[in-house]
N, C-alpha and C positions, 0 to 999 in steps of 0.2 A: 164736203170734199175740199182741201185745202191747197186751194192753186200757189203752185211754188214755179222755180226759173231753173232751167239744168245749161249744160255746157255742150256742145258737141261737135266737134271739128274733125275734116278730114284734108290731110296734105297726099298728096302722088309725089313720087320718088321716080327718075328717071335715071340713066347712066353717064348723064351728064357730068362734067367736073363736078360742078357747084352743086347740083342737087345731092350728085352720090356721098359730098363731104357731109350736107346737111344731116343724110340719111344716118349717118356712120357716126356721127355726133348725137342723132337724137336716140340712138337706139343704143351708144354709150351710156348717154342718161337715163334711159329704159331699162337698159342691163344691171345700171349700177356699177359699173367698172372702174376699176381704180383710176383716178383721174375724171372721172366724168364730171367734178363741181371742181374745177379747178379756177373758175370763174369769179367765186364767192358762195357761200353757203346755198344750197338748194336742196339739201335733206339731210337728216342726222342717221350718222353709223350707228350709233346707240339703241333706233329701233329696226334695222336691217331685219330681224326676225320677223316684222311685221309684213313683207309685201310676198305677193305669191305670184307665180306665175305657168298659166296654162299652156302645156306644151305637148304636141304628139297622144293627144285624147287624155293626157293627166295632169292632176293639180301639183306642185310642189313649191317648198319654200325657195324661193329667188337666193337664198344667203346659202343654200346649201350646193350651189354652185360655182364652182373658183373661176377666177379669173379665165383660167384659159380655155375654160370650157365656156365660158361666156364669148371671150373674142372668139372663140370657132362660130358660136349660136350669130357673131353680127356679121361674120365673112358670108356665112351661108345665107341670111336675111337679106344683106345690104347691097347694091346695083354695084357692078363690079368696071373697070373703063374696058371701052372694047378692046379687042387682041389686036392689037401690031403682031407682023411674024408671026401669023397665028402657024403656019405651015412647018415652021421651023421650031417651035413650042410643040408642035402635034410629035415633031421625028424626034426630037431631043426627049420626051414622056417616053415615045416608045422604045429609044434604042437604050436611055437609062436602067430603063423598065425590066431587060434585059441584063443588064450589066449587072443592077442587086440580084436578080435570081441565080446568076452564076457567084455573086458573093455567097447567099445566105446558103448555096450547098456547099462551098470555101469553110467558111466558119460553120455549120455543121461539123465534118471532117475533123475540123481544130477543136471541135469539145466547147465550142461557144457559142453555146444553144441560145443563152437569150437576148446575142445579141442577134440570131438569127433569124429570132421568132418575132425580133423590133421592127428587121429591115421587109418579114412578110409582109405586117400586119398597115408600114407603110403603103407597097403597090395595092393592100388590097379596099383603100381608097375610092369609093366610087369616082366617078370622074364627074359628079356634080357637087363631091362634098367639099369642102376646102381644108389643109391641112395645116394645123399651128407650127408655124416655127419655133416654136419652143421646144419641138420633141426632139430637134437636134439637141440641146442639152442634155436631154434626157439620156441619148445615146453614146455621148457623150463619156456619162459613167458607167457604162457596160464595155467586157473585156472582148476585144477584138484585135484579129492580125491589120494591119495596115490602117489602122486605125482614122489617120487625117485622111486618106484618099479615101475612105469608106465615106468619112461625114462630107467630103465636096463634091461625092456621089448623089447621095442622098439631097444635100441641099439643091444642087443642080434637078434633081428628077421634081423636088417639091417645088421650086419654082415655076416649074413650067407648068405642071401640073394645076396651081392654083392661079394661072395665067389663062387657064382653058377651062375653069369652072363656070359653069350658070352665066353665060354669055348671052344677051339678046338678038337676035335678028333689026331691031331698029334700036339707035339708042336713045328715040325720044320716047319710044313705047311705056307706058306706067312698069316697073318694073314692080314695084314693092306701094301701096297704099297703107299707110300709117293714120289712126285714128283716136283720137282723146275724146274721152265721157267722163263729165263728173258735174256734182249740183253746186254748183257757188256758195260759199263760207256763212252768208248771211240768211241759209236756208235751214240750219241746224239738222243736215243731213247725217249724221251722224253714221257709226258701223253699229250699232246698234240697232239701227233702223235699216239700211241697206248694208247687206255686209260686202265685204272684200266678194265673197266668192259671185253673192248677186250681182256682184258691177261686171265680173267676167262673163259670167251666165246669158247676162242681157243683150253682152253684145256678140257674142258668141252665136246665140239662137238667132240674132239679127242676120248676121251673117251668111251663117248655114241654110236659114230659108231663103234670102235672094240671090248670095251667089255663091251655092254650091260647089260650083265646079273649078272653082279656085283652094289654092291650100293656104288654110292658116296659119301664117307662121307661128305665131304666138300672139297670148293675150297677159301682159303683166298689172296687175293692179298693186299701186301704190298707196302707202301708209305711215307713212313716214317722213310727210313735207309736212310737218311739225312740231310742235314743243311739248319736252318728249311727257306733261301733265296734261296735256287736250285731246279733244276726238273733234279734230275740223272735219270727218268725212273723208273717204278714199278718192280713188280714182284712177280710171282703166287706161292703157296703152293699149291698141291693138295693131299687127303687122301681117298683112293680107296679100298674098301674093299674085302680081299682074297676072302670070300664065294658067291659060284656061287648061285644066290638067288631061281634058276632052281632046281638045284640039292642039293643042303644043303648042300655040300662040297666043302672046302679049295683048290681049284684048278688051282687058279688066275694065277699062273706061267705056268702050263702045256697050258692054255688056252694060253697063250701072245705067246709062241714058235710056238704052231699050226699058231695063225693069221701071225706071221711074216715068215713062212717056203710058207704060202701063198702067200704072196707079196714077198720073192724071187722067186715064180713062174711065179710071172707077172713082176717084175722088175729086178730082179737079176741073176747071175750066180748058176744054176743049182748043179754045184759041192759044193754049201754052204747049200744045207740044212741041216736041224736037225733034229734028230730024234722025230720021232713022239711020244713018250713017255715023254719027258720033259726033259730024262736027259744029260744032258753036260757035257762033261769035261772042260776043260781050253780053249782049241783053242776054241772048238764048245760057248763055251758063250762069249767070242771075237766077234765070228760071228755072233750072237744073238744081241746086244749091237750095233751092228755098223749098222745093218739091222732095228732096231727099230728107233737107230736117223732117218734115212734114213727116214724110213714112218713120224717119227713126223713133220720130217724137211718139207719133201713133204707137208704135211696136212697143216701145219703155211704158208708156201709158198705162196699157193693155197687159204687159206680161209682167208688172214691174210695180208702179204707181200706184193703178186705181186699190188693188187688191189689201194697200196700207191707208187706204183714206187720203192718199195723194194723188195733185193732177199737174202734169209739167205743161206750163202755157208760154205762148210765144211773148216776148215784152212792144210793151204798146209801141206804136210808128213815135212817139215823140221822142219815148226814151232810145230808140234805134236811134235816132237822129242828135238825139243829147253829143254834149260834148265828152263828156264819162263814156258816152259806145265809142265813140269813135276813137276815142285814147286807146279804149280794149280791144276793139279793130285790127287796130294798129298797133298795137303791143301784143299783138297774137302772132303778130312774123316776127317777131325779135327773137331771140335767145332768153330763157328765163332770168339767168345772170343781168339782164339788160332792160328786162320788165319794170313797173313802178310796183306791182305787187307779186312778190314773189315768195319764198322762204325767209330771205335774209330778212325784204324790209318786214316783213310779219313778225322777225325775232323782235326787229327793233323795235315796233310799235309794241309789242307787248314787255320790252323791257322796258321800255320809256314807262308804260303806263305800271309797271309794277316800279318802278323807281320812285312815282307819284306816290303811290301809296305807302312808299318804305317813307317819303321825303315826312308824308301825313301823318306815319305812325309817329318817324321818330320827333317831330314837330309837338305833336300829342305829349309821348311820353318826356319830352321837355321842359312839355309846359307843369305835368305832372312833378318831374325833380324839382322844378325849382318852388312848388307848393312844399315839397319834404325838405327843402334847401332852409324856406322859409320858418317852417314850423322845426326843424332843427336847431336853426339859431335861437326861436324860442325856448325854445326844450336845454340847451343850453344855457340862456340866462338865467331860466330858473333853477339850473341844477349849480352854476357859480352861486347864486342866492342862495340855496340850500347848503352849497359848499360854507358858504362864509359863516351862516349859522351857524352849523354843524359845528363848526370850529370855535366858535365862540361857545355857544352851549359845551362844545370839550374841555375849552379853558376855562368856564364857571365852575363846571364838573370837578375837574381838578383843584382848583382855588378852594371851593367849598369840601372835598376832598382832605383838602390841607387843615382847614379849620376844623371840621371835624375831627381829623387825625389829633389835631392841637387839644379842641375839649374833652377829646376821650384820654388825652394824656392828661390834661387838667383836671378832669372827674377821677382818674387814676388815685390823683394826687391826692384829692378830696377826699376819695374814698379810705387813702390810706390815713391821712391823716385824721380822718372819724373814727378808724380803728385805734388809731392812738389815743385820740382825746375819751373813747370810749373808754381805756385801757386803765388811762388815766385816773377817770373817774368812777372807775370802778375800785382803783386804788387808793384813789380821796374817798372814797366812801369807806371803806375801810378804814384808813388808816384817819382820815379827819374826823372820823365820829368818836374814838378810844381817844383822837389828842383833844377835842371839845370837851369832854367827859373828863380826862385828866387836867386840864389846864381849868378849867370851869372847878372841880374838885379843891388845885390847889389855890386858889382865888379864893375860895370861901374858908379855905384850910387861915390863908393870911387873915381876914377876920377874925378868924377864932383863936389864933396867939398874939393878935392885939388886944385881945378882949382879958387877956391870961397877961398882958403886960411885957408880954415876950416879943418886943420889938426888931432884934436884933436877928430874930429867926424870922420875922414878917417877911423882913427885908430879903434874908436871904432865899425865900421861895419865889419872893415878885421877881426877884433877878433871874431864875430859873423858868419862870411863867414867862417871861420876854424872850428868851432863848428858844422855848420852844416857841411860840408865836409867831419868831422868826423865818421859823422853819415853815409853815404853812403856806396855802396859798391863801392870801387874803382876798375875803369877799364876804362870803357868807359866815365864816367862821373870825372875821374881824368885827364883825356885826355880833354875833355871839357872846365871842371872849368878851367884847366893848360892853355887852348890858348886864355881864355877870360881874364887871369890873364895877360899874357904876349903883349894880346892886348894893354893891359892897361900900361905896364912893370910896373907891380909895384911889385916892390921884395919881399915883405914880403908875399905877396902870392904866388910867384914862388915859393920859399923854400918852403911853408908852404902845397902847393897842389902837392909837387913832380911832376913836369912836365913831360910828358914825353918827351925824347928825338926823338921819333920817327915827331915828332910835328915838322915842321917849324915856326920858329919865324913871327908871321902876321905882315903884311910888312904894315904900317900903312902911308897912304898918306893925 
């Protein structure tokens, strides 16, 4: 069984100035009503769908009720100041009272039904409910004769009327008992575990078995004093009405002493009880006070707690005594707006602490950029380093490009000029081999008309064998003509065909 800490407090409301403003205030911030955190943050509009509120034996959602039907639900709840002129309020209701029902059969007559059926449905008003001034607007836009004397009819009857509603006989008497239940943030009570409707349920049945014969006003449980990603756990309002509905009297305290002087008779020490009359001093409502946790805590315990593997225990005397109770003590009569822990500072601490961890992350990924900063700038040098290559390797590229270009125009060249020199010599082949053959021919032709004496005709062929020898290309065919010249010895063609020396003189036998 897993001992946890719960919350449980009860304020009385009387028709005092001061109390009835407190009342009227805290049951704005109960209702929800526009204006009621005007103070600073105390719950987000954003989850309004969440709180519920038990009323007239049913559950329904708190948001689906407008404003003006909410300030009727706090007029009718909240201690109202006693009547001044109550006698002159009482005749001014009644003779009003009068004055509309000869209107609403007026406008009848005129064909202006509904504003007729506006100004019934006013007188028929119980005379404990309270009436919104707002319905004057309302009436406002409905077609009627005499239209401004109608609405200072009306307003005049509603005034008096909610001057004489739910009046007390004593105005210190408890009019109204207002009650908050809920498990502290650090108990991970969650709605999951208790839900909204459990937290009205428990107090509800509390309620109805000890004091019956009081009416409920209502029980609203809240859902929505936080951020709007958590589940801190709910928490119940409840508003208990002083008169005993048996007896028609303001009695609701003298009642609560009786029931609890009882269960110190079944559970308690005998030297605590209280007087059967109601009244207390100091110690004696001490003892009152701590004998009631007692019973509730029992009650939550039993119909509530044990049945989840939970058990609500009272906190040890040291921590009562801490200086943290006594701050929460004493910040339990303040105004929430005015508490150390409330809505607002819970935003801030949980901003602050989510600001730590944005400050952590972006710290982190920081430190992460400036690792990509760093290795960037690397990644860069080497790509300037590859740039510069690159570029050199393009300007070799090209350069040897060029020379290329240049020997393929050079092997061009080469090549034609092979074709020629082949061309060539395929035409000194031809034509060198018939002039070898003829000049070698008249070479020996000159020997043999020297040999005949015929000198003068020698002459005139050697002169012809030079001419064409001229014409040759000398190399191998001056080599030739030179040893067929020398065959012969005949001198003027040695000189004249430049012999070569390489050439042995042909040894003629």
């Amino acid at each position: 069984m897993k001992a946890i800490r719960m919350f449980y407090r009860r304020v009385n409301h009387n028709s005092t100035p001061s109390k009835r403003q407190k009342c009227e205030a805290s049951l704005a911030h109960t209702l929800r009503l526009a204006g009621g955190q005007s103070n600073g943050l105390q719950w987000r509009e954003e989850l309004a769908d969440e709180n519920i509120i038990y009323l007239n034996g049913k559950y329904h959602q708190l948001s689906n009720f407008s404003d003006d039907e909410k300030q009727t639900l706090l007029y009718d709840i909240a201690p109202t100041l006693p009547v001044h002129n109550k006698k002159k309020h009482q005749e001014n209701r009644r003779k009003y009272k009068l004055k509309i029902k000869k209107a609403i059969e007026s406008e009848n007559r005129k064909g202006n039904i509904e504003a007729a059926e506006f100004m019934r449905q006013i007188i028929r008003y119980a005379n404990n409910k309270h009436i919104s001034y707002s319905k004057l607007d309302n009436f406002a836009a409905l077609d009627s004769t005499r239209k401004r004397q109608r609405a200072k009819m009306l307003q005049t009857y509603i005034e008096s009327h909610n001057k004489l509603v739910n009046k007390v006989a004593y105005e210190n008497s408890v009019y109204v008992q207002e009650g908050l239940f809920k498990f502290p943030l650090q108990w991970g009570i969650t709605t999951d575990i208790v839900s909204k409707k459990m937290y009205i349920d428990v107090v509800k049945d509390f309620l109805t078995k000890h004091f019956g014969d009081y009416h409920l006003d209502c029980i609203v449980c809240h859902h929505d004093e936080r951020e709007l990603d958590e589940d801190v756990g709910a928490h119940s309002h409840y508003f208990l009405n002083g008169m005993n509905i048996v007896t028609g009297q303001y009695d609701l305290h003298k009642t609560q002493v009786s029931v609890v002087n009882q269960y110190i008779i079944d559970n308690g020490e005998l030297v605590d009880r209280l007087p059967s009359d109601g009244k207390l001093n100091l110690k004696q409502a001490k003892v009152f006070g701590e004998y009631f946790q007692r019973m509730f805590y029992q009650h939550v315990n039993t119909q509530l707690l044990i049945p989840l593997g939970l058990k609500a225990t009272f906190a040890e005397e040291t921590e009562q005594k801490s200086e943290k109770r006594k701050r929460i003590n004493k910040e339990a009569k303040l105004p929430k707006a005015l508490r150390k822990y409330n809505l607002n500072s819970r935003s801030n601490e949980l901003a602050k602490k989510r600001l730590d961890k944005l400050q952590q992350k972006i710290s982190a990924e920081h430190d992460e950029l400036k690792a990509l900063d760093n290795n960037l700038e690397q990644q860069q040098a080497a790509l300037k380093l590859n740039f510069k290559q690159i570029k050199e390797a393009k300007y070799l590229l090209k350069h040897y490009a060029t020379q290329a270009q240049i020997a393929n125009e050079d092997l061009k060249l080469q090549e034609a000029r092979l074709i020629e020199l082949t061309e060539q010599m395929e035409t000194l082949d031809m034509k060198g081999g018939n002039a070898i053959a003829d000049i070698c021919r008249k070479i020996y032709l000159v020997s043999a008309l020297r040999d005949r004496g015929l000198d003068a005709k020698a002459q005139e062929f050697i002169e012809q064998i030079l001419i064409e020898f001229s014409s040759l290309e000398p190399s191998l065919l001056n080599n030739v003509c030179g040893a067929a010249a020398r065959a012969i010895n005949e001198e003027a063609l040695i000189s004249g065909l430049k012999v070569s020396e390489i050439f042995e003189e042909p040894v003629i036998k």
